[in-house]
N, CA, C and O of each residue as an XYZ file, in Angstrom:
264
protein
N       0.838     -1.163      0.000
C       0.000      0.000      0.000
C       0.889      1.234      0.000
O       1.820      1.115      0.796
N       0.867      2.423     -0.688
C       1.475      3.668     -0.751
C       0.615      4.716     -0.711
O      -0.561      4.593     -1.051
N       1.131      5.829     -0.293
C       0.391      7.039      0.012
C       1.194      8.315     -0.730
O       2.184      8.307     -1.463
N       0.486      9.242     -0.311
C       1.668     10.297     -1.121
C       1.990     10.951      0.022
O       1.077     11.046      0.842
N       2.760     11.301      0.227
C       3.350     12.451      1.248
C       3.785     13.696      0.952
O       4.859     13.730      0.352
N       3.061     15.140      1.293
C       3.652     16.466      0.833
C       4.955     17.001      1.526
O       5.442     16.421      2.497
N       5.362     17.856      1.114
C       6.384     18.349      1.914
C       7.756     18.532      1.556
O       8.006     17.389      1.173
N       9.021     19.296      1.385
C       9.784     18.718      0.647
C      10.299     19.355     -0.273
O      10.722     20.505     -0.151
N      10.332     18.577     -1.474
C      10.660     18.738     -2.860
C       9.245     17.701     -3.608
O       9.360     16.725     -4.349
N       7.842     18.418     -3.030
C       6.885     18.096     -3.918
C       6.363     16.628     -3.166
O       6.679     16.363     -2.006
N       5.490     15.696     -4.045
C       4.774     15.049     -3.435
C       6.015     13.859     -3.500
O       7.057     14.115     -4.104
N       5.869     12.932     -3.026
C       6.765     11.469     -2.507
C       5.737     10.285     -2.870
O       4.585     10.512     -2.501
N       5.969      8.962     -3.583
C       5.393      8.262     -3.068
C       5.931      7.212     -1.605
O       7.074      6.887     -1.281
N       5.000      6.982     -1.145
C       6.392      6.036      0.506
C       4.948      4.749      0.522
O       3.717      4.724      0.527
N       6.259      3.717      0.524
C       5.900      2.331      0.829
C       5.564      2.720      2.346
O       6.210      3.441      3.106
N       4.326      2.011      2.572
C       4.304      1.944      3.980
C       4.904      0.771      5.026
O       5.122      0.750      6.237
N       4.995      0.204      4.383
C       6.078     -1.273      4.820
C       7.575     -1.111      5.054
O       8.253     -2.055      5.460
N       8.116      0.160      4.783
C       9.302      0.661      5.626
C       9.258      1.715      6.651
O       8.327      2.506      6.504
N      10.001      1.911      7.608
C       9.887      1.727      8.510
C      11.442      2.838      9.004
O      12.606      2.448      8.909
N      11.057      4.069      9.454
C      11.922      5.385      9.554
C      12.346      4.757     10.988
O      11.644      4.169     11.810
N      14.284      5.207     11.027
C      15.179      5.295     12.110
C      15.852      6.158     11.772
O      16.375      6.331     10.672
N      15.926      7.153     13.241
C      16.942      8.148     13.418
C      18.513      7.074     14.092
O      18.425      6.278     15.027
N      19.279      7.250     13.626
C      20.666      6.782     14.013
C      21.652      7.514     14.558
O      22.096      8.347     13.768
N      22.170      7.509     15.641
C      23.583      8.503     15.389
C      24.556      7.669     15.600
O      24.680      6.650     16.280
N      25.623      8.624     14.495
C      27.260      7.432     14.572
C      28.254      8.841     14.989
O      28.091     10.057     14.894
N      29.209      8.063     15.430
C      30.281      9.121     16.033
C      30.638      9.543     14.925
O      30.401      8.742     14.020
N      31.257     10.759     14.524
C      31.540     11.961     13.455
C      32.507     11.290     12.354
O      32.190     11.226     11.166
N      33.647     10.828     12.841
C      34.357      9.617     12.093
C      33.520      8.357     11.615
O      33.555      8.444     10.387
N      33.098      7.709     11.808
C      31.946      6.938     11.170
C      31.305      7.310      9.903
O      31.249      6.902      8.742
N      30.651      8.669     10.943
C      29.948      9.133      9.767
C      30.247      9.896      8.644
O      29.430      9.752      7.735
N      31.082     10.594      8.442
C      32.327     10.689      7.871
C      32.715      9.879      6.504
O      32.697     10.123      5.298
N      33.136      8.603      7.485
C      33.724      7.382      6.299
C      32.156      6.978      5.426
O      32.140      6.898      4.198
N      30.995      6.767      6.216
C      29.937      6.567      5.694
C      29.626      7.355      4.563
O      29.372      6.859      3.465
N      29.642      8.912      4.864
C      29.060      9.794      3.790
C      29.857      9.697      2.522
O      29.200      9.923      1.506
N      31.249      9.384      2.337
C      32.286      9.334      1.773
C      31.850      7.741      0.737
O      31.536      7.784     -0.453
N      31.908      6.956      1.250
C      30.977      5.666      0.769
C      30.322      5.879     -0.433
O      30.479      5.489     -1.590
N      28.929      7.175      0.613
C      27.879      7.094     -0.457
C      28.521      8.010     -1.747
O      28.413      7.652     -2.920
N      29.127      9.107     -1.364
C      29.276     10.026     -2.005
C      30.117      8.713     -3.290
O      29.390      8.162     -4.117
N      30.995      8.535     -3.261
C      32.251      7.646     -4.062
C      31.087      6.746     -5.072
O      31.049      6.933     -6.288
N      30.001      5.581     -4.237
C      28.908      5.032     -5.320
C      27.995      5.818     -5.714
O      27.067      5.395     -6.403
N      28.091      7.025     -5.368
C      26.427      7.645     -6.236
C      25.661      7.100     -5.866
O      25.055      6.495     -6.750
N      25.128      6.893     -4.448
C      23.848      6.609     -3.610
C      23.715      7.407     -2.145
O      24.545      8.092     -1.548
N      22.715      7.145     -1.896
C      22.496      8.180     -0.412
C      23.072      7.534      0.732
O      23.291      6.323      0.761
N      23.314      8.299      1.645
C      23.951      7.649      2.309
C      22.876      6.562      3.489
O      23.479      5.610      3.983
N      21.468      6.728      3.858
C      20.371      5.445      4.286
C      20.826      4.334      3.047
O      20.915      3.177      3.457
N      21.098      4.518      1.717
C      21.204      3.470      1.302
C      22.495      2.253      1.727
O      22.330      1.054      1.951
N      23.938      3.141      1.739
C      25.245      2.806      2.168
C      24.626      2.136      3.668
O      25.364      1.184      3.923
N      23.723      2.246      4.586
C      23.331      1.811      5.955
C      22.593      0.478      6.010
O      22.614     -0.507      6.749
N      21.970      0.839      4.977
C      20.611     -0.278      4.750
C      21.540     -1.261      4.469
O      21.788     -2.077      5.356
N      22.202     -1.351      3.206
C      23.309     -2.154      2.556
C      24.238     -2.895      3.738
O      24.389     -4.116      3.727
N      24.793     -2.109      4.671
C      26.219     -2.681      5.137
C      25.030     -3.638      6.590
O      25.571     -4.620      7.099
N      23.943     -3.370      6.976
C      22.939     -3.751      7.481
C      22.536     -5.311      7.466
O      22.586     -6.244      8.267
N      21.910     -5.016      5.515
C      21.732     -6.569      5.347
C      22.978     -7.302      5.301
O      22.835     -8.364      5.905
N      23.956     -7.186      4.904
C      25.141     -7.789      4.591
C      25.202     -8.180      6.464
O      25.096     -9.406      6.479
N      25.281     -7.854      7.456
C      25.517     -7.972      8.479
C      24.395     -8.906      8.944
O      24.729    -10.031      9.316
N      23.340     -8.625      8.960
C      22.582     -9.978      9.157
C      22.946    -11.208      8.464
O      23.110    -12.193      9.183
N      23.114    -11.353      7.117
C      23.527    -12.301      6.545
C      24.392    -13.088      6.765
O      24.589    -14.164      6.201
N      25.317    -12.313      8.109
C      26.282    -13.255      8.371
C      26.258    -13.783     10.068
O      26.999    -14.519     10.720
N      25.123    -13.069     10.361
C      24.849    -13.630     11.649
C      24.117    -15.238     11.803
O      23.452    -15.845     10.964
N      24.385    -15.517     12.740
C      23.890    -16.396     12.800
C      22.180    -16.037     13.099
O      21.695    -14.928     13.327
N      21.519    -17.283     13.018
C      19.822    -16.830     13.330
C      19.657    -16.672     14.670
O      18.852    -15.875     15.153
N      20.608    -17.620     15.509
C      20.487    -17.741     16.982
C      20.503    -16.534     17.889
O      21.528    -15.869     18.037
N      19.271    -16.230     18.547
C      19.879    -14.998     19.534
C      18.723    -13.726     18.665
O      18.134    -12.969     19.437
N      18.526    -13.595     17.561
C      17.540    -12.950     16.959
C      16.399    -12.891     17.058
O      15.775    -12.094     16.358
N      15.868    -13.581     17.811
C      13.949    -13.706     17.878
C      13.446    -14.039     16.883
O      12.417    -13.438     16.575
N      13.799    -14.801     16.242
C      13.440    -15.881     15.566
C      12.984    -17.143     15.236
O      12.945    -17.497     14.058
């Protein structure tokens, strides 16, 4: 299901099945992060989301609520 959202730079469409986090990383972090995105030509929630799943993927399931 999607909605439109005003505000901005005009209307948005947004999946409602994701799901907004504020994060903070220490200045160096964030830093190397923005640098990331900037270098692939993506935003930097994407560079987060990314290094995210990759990190689950290598967890084990155990311990997750699962």
């Amino acid at each position: 299901m999607k909605r439109k959202k005003s505000g901005g730079k005009g209307t948005k469409t947004q999946d409602l099945s994701w799901v907004r986090a504020s994060i903070s990383f220490p200045p160096s972090l964030y830093g190397t992060l923005a640098e990331l995105a900037k270098q692939k030509k993506v935003s930097l929630a994407w560079v987060v989301r990314d290094a995210a799943e990759k990190y689950i993927a290598v967890e084990p399931k155990e311990g997750r609520g699962t």
